[in-house]
C-alpha positions in Angstrom: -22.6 -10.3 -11.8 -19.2 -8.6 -12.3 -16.5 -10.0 -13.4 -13.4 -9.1 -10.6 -9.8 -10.0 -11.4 -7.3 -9.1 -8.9 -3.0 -9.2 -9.8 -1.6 -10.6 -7.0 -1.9 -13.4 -4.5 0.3 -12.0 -1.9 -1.1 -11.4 1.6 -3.5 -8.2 0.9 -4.5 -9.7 -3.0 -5.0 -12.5 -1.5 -7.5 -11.1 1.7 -9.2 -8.5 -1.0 -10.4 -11.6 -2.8 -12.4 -13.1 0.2 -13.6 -9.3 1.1 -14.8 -8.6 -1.9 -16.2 -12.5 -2.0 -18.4 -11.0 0.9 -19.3 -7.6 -0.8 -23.4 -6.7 -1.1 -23.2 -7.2 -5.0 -22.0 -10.6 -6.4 -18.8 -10.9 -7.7 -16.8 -13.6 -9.9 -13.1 -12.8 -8.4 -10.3 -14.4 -10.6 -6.4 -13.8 -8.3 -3.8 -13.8 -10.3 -0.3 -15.1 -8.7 2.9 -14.6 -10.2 4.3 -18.0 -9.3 2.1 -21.1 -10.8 3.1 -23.4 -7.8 1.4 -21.0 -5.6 -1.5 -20.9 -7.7 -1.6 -24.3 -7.7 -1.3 -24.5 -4.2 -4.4 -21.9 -3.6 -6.7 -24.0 -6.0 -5.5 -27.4 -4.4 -6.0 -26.2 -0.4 -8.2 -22.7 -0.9 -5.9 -21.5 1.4 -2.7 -19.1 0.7 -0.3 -20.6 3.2 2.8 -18.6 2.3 1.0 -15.0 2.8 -2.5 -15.7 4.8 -2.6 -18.5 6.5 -5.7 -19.9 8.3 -7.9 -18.1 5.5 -9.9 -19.8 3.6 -10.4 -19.4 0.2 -14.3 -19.4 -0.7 -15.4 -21.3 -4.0 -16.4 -18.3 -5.7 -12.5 -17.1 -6.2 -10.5 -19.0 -8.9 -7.1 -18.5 -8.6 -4.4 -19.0 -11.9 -1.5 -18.0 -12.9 -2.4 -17.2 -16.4 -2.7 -13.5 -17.4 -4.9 -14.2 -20.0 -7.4 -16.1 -17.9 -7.3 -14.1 -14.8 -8.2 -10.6 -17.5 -11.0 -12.6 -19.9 -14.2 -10.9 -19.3 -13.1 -8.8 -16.2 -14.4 -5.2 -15.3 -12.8 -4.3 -12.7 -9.0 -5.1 -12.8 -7.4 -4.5 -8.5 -3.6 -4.3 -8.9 -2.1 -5.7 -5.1 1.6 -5.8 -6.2 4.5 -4.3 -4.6 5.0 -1.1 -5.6 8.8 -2.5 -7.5 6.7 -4.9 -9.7 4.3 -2.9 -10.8 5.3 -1.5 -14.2 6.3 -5.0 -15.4 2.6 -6.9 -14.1 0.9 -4.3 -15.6 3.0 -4.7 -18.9 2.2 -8.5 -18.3 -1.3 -7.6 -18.2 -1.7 -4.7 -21.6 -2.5 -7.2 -24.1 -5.0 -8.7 -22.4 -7.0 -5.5 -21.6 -10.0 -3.8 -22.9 -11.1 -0.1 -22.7 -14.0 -1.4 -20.4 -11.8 -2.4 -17.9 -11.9 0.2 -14.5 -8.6 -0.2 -12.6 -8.5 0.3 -8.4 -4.4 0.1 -7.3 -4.4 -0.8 -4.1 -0.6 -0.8 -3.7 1.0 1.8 -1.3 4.2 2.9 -2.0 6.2 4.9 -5.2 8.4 3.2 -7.5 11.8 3.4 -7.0 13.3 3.9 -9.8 11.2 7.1 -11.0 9.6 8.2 -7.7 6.4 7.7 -9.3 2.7 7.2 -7.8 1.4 3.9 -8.4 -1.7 5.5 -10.5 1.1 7.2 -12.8 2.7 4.4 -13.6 -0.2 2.2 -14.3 -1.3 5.6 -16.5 2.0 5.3 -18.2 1.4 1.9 -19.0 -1.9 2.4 -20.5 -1.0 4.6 -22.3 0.7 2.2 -24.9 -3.0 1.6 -25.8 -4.5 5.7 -26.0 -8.0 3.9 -26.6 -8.4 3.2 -23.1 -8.6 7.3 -21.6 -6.7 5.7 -18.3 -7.2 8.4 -16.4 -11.0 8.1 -16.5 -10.8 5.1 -14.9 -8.4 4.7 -12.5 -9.3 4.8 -8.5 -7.0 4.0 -5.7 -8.0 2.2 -2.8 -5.7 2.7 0.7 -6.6 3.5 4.3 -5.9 1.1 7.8 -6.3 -2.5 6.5 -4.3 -5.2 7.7 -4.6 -8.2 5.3 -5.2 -10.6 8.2 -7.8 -8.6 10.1 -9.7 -7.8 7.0 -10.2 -11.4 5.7 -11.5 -12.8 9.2 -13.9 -10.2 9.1 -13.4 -7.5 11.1 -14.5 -4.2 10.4 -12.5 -2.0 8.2 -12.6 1.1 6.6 -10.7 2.2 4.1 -10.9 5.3 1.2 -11.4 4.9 -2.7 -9.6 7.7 -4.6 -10.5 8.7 -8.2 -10.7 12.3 -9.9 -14.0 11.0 -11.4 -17.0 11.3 -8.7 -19.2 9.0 -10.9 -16.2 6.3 -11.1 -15.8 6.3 -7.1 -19.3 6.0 -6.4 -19.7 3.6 -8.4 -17.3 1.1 -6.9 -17.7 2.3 -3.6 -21.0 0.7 -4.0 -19.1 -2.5 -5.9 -17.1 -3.0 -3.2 -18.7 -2.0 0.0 -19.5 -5.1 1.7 -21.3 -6.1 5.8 -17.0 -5.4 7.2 -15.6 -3.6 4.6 -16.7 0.1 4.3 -15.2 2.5 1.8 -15.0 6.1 1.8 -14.6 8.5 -1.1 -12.5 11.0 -1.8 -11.4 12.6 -5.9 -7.4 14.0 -3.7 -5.9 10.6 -5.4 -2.7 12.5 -4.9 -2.8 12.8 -0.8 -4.1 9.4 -0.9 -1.2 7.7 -2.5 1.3 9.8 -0.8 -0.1 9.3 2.8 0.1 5.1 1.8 3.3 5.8 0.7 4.5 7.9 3.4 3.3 6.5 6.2 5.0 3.0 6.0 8.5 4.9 6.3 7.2 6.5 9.4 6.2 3.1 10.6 10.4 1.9 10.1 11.0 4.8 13.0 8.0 3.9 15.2 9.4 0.1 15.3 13.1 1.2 15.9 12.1 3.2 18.8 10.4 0.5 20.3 13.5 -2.1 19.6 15.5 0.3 21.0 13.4 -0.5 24.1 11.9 3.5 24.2 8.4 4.3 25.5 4.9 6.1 24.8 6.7 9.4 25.3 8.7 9.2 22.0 6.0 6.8 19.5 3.6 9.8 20.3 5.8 12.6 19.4 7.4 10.1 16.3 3.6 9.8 14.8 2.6 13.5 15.8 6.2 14.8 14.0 5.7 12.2 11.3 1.9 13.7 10.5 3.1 17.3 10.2 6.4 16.0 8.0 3.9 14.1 5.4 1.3 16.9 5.3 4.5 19.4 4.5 5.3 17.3 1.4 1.7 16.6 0.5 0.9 20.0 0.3 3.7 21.2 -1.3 2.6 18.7 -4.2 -0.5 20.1 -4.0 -2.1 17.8 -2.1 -5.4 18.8 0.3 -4.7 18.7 4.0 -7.7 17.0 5.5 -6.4 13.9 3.1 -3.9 13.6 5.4 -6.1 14.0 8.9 -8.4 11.1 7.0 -8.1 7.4 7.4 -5.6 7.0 4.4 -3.1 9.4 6.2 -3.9 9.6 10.1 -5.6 6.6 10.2 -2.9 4.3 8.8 0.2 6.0 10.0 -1.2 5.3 13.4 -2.2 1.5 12.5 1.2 0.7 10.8 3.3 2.5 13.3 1.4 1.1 16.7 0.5 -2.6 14.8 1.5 -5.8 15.6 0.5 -6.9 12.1 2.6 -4.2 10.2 5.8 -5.4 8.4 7.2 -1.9 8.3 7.3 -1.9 12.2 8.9 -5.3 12.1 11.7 -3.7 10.2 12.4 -1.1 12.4 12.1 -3.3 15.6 14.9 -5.5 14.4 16.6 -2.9 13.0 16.6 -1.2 16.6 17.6 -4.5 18.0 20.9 -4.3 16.0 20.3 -6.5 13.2 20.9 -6.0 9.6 18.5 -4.9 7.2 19.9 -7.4 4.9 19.5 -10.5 7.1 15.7 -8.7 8.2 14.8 -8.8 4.8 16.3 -12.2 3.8 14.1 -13.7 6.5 10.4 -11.7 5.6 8.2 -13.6 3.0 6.3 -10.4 2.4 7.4 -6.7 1.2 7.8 -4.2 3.4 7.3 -1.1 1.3 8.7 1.4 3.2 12.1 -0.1 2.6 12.6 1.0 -1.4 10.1 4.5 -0.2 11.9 6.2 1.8 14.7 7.3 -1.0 12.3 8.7 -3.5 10.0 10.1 -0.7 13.1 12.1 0.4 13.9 12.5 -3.6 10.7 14.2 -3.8 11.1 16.1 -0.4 14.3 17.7 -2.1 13.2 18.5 -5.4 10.9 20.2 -3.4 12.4 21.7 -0.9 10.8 20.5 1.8 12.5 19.4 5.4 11.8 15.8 6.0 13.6 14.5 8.9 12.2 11.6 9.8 12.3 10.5 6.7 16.0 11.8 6.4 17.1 9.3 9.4 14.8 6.1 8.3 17.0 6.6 4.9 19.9 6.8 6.9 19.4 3.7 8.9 18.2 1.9 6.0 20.9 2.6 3.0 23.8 4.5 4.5 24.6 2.3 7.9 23.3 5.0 10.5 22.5 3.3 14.1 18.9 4.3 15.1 20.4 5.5 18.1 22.3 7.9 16.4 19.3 8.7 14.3 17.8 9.7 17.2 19.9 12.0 18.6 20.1 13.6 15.6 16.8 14.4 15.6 16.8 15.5 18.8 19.9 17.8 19.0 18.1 19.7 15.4 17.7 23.4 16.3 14.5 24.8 18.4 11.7 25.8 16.8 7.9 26.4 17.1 5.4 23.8 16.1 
């Protein structure tokens, strides 16, 4: 039986521990949350009521708040933090961990502070400890998955990125479960960046629609928002069909048409005039696009890449820009061909 521990009880830790719970192979799953009163709370109701309400937690998953006890004996090690924390829970987690370990990031976003993938800086991290050969054994797993959806069971399908064939398969066939069907791909790169990328485009798609706009414009926002992420993708060196896959097509239309999708909620109250301040002050649960659209557009820079969606999200977000104006902005930009 192997040995699962997964950092982070928040809403999608916290559903990947009953998925997997429900995977073809047995699993003992050990969720690690940050805060010990909510750890106590999801051994005392098996249910996370702050992140995933109405979800309960099967016996099988033992949830803690020690680092120590979540990591003892575990082969596969899921990081589900935001993409800010990262750095320091995988710091939290070094001393604890083995060069058996194989680590599947299944955060989507870049960190702020160095523009960095979430793979890189869990490499960076193991690195500290060159015994390990981290990039051996490192996947990433991203594609459409709402937390909610995916814990009651529906069917999802998601991708599971590593530049080792053998390391993919083998926890495609770890994972894979009667709901939960995984894909494989070795572009870890256009995976990342598509998670990352697509939850900015998602802040536009729920502006437009708290503006009170239409199908017209959420079609051409998603169609627009495609071509801009496959620009910077491939400029990174990223492979193109990556971005037509379920980690790039496939979520930027879930997160940007979703009821479910926190970026969207952002943008809809930020098109209803609010302040993303007081948004943020009243959402339990991170909406990455928030701290990814200023390294996104970082990157785009460095790299000389136009990014204008991304360019007006930025706007909104950290310089005071209505989305109205955003908008027109984007509209009155010089003609061109597709």
């Amino acid at each position: 039986m192997t040995r699962i521990a997964i950092l982070g009880a928040g809403s999608w830790g916290t559903a990947l521990s009953v998925v997997l719970s429900r995977a073809r192979k047995p699993h003992e799953i050990a969720l690690w949350a940050r805060n010990a009163e909510l750890a106590e709370s999801l051994r005392r109701d098996r249910e996370n009521g702050i992140y995933l309400a109405g979800v309960h937690l099967p016996e099988g998953i033992r949830a803690t708040n020690d680092m120590s006890a979540a990591l003892a004996s575990a082969q596969i090690v899921i990081g589900a933090i935001p993409s800010v924390h990262a750095r320091s829970v995988y710091t939290q987690a070094l001393p604890c961990i083995t060069r058996e370990m194989i680590f599947v990031s299944a955060t989507k976003g870049l960190e702020p502070a160095t523009h960095l993938r979430m793979s890189l800086v869990l490499a960076q991290v193991l690195s500290k400890a060159p015994t390990l050969e981290a990039s051996q054994r490192i996947a990433v797993l991203s594609g459409p998955s709402f937390a909610a959806e995916a814990a009651r069971g529906e069917p999802t399908a998601v991708v599971l990125a590593a530049q080792d064939a053998a390391l993919a398969s083998l926890l495609q066939e770890e994972l894979s479960g009667p709901s939960f069907r995984l894909y494989t791909n070795d572009d870890v790169l256009g995976v990342e960046l598509a998670g990352a990328m697509k939850n900015v485009m998602a802040i536009a798609a729920g502006a437009c629609q708290g503006l009170g706009l239409g199908s017209n414009p959420l079609a051409a926002l998603i169609t627009r928002g495609l071509a801009e992420m496959m620009r910077l993708a491939a400029a990174l060196g990223a492979r193109p069909e990556t971005l037509s896959g379920l980690a790039g097509l496939g979520d930027l239309v879930l997160t940007c048409t979703g009821a479910l999708s926190r970026n969207r909620h952002v943008g809809i109250e930020l098109g209803n005039g609010r302040q993303l301040p007081e948004i943020l002050a009243g959402m339990r649960m991170v909406a990455e696009g928030v701290d990814t659209a200023a390294p996104l557009l970082a990157l785009a820079r460095e790299h000389g890449i136009e990014m204008p969606i991304t360019e007006q999200v930025d706007a909104i977000l950290h310089l005071g820009k209505s989305p109205k104006d955003a908008i027109r902005e984007i509209m009155d930009r010089p003609l061109k061909r597709e």
